[in-house]
C-alpha positions in Angstrom: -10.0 2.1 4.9 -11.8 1.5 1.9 -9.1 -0.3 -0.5 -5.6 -1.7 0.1 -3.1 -2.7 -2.1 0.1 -4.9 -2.1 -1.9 -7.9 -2.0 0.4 -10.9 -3.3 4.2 -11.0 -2.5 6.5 -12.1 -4.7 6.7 -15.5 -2.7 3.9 -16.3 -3.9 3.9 -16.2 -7.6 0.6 -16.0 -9.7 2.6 -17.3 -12.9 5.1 -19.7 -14.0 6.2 -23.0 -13.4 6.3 -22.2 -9.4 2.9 -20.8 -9.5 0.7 -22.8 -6.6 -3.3 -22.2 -6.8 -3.7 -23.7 -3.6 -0.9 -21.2 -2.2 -2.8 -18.8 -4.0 -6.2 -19.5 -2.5 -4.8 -19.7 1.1 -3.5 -16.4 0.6 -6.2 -14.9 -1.0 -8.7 -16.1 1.6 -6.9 -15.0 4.5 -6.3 -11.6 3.2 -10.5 -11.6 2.5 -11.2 -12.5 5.9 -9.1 -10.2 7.9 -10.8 -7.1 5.1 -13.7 -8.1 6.1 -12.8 -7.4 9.7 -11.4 -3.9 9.0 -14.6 -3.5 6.6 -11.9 -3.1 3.5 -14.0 -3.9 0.3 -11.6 -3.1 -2.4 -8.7 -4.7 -2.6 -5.7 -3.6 -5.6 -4.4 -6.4 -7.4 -1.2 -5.1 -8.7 1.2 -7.3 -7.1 4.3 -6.5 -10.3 6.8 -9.2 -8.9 4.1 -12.0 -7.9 3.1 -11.8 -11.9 6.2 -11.4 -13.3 7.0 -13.8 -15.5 10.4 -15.8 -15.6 12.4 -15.3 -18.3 11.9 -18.4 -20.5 8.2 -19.0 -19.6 5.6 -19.0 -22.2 3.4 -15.3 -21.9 0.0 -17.6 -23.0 0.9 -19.5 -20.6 0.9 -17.0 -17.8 -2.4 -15.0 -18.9 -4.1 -18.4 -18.8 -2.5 -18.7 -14.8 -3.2 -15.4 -14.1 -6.9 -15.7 -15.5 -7.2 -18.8 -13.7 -5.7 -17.8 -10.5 -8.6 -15.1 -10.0 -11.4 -17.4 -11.2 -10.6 -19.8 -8.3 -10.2 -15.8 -5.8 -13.5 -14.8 -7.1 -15.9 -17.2 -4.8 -14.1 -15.9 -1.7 -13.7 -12.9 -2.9 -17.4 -12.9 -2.6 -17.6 -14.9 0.5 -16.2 -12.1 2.3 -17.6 -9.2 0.6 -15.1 -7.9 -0.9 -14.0 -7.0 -5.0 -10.3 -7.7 -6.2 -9.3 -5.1 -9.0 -6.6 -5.4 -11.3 -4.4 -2.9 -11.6 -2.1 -2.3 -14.8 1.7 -1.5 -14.2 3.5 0.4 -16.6 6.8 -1.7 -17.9 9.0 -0.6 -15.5 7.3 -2.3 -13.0 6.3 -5.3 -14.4 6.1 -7.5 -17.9 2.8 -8.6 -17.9 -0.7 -6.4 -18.5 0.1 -2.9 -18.8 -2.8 -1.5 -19.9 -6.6 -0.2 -19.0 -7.8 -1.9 -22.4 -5.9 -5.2 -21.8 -7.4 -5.3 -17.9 -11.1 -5.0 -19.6 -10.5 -8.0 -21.7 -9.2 -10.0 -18.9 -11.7 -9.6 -16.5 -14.3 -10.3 -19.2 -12.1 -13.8 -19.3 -12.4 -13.9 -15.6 -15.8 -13.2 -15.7 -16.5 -13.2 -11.9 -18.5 -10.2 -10.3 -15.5 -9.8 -7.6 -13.2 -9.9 -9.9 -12.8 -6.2 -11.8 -10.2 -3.6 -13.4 -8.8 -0.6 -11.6 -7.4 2.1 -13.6 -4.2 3.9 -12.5 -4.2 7.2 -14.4 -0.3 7.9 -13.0 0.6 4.3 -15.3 -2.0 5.0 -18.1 0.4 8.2 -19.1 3.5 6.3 -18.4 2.1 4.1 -21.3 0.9 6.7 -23.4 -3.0 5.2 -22.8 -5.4 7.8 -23.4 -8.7 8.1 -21.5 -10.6 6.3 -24.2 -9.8 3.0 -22.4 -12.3 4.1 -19.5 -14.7 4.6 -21.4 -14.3 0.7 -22.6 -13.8 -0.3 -19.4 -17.3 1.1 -18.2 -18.8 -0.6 -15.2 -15.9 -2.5 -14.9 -14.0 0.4 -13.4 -14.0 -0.1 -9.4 -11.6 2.0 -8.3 -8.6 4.0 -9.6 -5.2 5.6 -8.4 -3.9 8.8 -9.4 -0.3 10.8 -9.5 1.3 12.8 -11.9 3.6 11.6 -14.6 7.3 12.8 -14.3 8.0 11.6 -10.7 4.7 10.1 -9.8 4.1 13.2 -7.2 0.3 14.0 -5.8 -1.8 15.9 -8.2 -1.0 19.9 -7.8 2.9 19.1 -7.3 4.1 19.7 -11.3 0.8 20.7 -12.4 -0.5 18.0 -14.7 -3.8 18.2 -16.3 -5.7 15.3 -15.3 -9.3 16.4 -16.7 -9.2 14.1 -19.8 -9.2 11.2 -17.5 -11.6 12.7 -14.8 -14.2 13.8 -18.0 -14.0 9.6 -19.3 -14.7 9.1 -15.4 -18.1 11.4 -15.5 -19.0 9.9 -19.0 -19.4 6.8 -17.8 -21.1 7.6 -14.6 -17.5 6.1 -11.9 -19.0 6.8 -8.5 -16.0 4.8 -7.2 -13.0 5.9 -4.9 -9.8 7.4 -6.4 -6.6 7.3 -4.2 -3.5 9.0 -4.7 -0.8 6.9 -5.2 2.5 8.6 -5.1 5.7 10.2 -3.6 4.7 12.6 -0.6 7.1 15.1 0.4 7.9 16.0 4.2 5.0 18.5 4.4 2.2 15.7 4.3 -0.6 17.9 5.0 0.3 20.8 2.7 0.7 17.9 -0.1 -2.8 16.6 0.9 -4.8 19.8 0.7 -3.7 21.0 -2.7 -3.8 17.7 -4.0 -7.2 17.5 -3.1 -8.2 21.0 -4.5 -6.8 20.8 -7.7 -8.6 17.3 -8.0 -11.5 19.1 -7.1 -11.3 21.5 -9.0 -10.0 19.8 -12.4 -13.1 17.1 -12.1 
């Protein structure tokens, strides 16, 4: 297993005025340690209802929590060998960073070698974000997820045309792993072998 994802519950929040960073480092920690064991180096930083911010709290506030928050990860993060990338949501999923561009200029705030930016090409077209923002988000780029647009099915499923995205990949020389992040249907295996063709072929 190379990358994981679903890394903070919503118990334990990363902003707001319940927001614990020694909660947060206890978590973060054991979650390092046992990747390590199962060899796991990336791990998805997503986590929409652990950064949600309350209704009421200050958004500055929260960016300067959330930015904190992973400065205080990124030592064990490297302890353990492994890099934490944050993933943008689309709005649906969350109210705070949406976007490739806004994930570059965070973990340039961050500014922790473990800490980095994944880019999920299914949320980049739910927010209308072209490919331009990898190729900002350069070496930054760790890892990425991919579905298509409509009903976030596996690539091949409505046919979407994901070689804008995959050409900003090549451009800026990603070697890392792209997952497919979606809604399977009953016919796993069908699913997975023209998913990965057409990702073959379109890249």
């Amino acid at each position: 297993v190379r990358s994981c994802a679903g890394f903070f519950p919503a118990a334990v929040p990363l902003v707001g005025p319940n927001a614990d960073l020694t909660a947060i480092e206890r978590h973060a920690r054991a979650t390092f340690r046992r990747a390590q064991r199962l060899g796991v180096t990336h791990i998805v930083l997503g986590s929409g209802g652990a950064r949600r911010i309350p209704e009421g709290f200050d958004p500055a506030r929260a960016r300067e929590q959330f930015i904190e928050a992973c400065r205080r990860m990124g030592p064990a993060a490297e302890e353990f060998g492994v890099t934490v990338v944050l993933e943008p949501l689309n709005r649906a999923e969350t109210n705070f960073f949406h976007r490739v561009d806004e994930g570059v200029e965070l973990v340039d705030a961050i500014a922790h070698p473990n800490i980095q930016l994944l880019a999920d090409i299914y949320h980049m077209m739910r927010e209308d974000e072209g490919p331009d923002s990898l190729r900002k988000a350069g070496a930054r780029l760790r890892h990425c997820h991919i579905a298509e647009k409509q009903n976030r099915t596996p690539p091949g499923t409505a046919g979407d045309d994901f070689r804008p995205y995959f050409r900003a990949l090549k451009e800026i020389g990603y070697k890392g792993g792209v997952s497919i992040e979606g809604r399977w249907s009953r016919d796993l295996e069908t699913d997975l072998r023209r998913a990965l063709d057409v990702m073959r072929r379109q890249w």
